[in-house]
C-alpha positions as CSV (number, residue, x, y, z in Angstrom):
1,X,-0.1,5.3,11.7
2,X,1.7,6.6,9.3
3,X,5.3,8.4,9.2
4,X,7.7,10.2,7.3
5,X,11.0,9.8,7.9
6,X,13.6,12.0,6.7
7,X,17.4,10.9,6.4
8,X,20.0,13.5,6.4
9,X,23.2,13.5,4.8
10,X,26.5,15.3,5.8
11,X,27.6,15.4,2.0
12,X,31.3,15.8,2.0
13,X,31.8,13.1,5.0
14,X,29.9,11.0,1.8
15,X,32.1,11.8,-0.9
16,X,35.1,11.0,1.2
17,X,33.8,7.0,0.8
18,X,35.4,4.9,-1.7
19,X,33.1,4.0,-4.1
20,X,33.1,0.3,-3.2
21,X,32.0,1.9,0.7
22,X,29.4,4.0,-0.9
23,X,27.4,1.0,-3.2
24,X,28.1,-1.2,0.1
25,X,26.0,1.1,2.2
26,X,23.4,1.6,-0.4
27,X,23.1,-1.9,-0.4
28,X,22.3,-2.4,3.2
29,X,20.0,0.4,3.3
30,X,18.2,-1.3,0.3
31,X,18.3,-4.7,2.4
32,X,16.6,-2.9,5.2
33,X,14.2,-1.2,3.2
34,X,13.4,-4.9,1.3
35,X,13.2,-5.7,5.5
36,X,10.6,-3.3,5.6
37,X,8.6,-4.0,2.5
38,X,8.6,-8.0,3.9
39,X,7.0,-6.7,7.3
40,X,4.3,-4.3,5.9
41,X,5.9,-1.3,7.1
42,X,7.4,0.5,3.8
43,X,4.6,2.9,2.4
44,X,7.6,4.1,-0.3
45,X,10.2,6.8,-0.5
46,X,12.4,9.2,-2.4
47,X,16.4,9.6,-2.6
48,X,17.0,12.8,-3.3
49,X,19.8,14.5,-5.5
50,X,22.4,16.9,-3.9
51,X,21.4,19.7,-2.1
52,X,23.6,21.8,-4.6
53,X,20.5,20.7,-7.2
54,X,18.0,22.7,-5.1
55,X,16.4,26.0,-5.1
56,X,13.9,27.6,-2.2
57,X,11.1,29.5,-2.9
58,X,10.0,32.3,-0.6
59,X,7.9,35.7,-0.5
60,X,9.7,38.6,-0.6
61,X,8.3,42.1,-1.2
62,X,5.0,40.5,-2.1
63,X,6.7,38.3,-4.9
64,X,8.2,34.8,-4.9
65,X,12.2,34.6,-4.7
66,X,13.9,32.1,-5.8
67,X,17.6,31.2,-4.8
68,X,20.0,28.3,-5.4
69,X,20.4,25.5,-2.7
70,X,18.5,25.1,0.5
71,X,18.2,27.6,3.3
72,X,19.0,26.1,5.7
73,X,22.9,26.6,7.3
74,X,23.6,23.5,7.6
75,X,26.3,20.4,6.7
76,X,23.8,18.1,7.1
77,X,21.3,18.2,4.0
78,X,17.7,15.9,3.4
79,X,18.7,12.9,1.2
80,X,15.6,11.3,1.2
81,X,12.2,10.2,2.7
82,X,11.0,7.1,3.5
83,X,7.1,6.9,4.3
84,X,6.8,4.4,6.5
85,X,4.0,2.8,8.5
86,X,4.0,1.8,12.2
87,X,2.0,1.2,15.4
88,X,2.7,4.4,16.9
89,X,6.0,6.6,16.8
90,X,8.2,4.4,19.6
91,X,7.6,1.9,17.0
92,X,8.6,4.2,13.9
93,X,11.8,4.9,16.1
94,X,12.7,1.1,16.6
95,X,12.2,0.7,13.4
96,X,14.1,3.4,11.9
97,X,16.9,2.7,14.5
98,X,18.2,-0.2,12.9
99,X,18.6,1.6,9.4
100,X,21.8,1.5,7.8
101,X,21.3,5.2,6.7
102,X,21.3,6.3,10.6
103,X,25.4,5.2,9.7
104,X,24.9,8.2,7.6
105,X,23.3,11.1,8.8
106,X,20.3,11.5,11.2
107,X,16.7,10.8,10.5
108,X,14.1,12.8,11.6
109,X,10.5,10.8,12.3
110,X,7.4,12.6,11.9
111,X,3.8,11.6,12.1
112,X,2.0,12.4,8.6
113,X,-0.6,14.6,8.8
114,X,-3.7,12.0,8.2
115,X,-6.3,14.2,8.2
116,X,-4.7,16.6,5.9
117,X,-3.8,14.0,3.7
118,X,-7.1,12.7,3.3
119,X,-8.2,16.0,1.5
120,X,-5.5,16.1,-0.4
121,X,-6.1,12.7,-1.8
122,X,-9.9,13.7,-2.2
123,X,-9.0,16.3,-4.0
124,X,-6.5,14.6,-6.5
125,X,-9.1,12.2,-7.1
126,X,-12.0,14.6,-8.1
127,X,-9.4,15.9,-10.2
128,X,-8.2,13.0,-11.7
129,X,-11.8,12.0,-12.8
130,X,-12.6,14.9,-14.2
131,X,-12.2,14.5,-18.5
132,X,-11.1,16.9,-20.7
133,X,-13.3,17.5,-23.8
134,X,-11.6,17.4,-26.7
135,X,-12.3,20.6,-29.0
């Protein structure tokens, strides 16, 4: 099965770190990633920039609005994903468990959609063969 695996960040308990204490704990979450990789259960992932880098998109009054930042009120902001793959989602937690990023911030563990996916990646790939003709 497949997961995705969200880490959250309290940002300003972060930037308090020294900058030795913030490459140090990048570096063990990049050892336990590498763990990951060596036991077939990393799939990939994304770190994210700061939240203060976002915008959400919404409907209002029939047309899309756009503000800066994430919705959401609160100190903890997504920093990344991780797409992991596991037996079933105890293993996903036991996993996740021992990541340096749970030092962090919480991660929130949720099964991927499969079946969704699948037509999505259907889809990408009728689109992907599909050639332009050159005028």
């Amino acid at each position: 099965m497949k997961f995705v695996c969200m880490g959250f960040i309290e940002e300003s308990k972060y930037e308090l770190l020294s900058e030795e204490e913030g490459q140090r704990m990048m570096e063990e979450c990049f050892a336990y990633d590498d763990e990951l990789r060596r036991g077939g259960h990393f799939i990939g992932g994304e770190a994210l920039q700061s939240a203060r880098n976002a915008v959400t998109l919404r409907m209002k009054n029939g047309s899309v609005d756009v503000t800066d930042g994430p919705y959401a009120e609160t100190k903890e902001m997504l920093g990344g994903i991780l797409l992991l793959e596991a037996r079933d989602l105890n293993h996903a937690i036991a996993l996740m468990s021992q990541h340096p990023g749970v030092k962090v911030g919480p991660f929130e563990i949720r099964p991927a959609d499969e079946e969704t996916n699948k037509l999505i990646a259907a889809r990408g790939a009728a689109l992907s063969s599909e050639r332009p003709t050159k005028p």
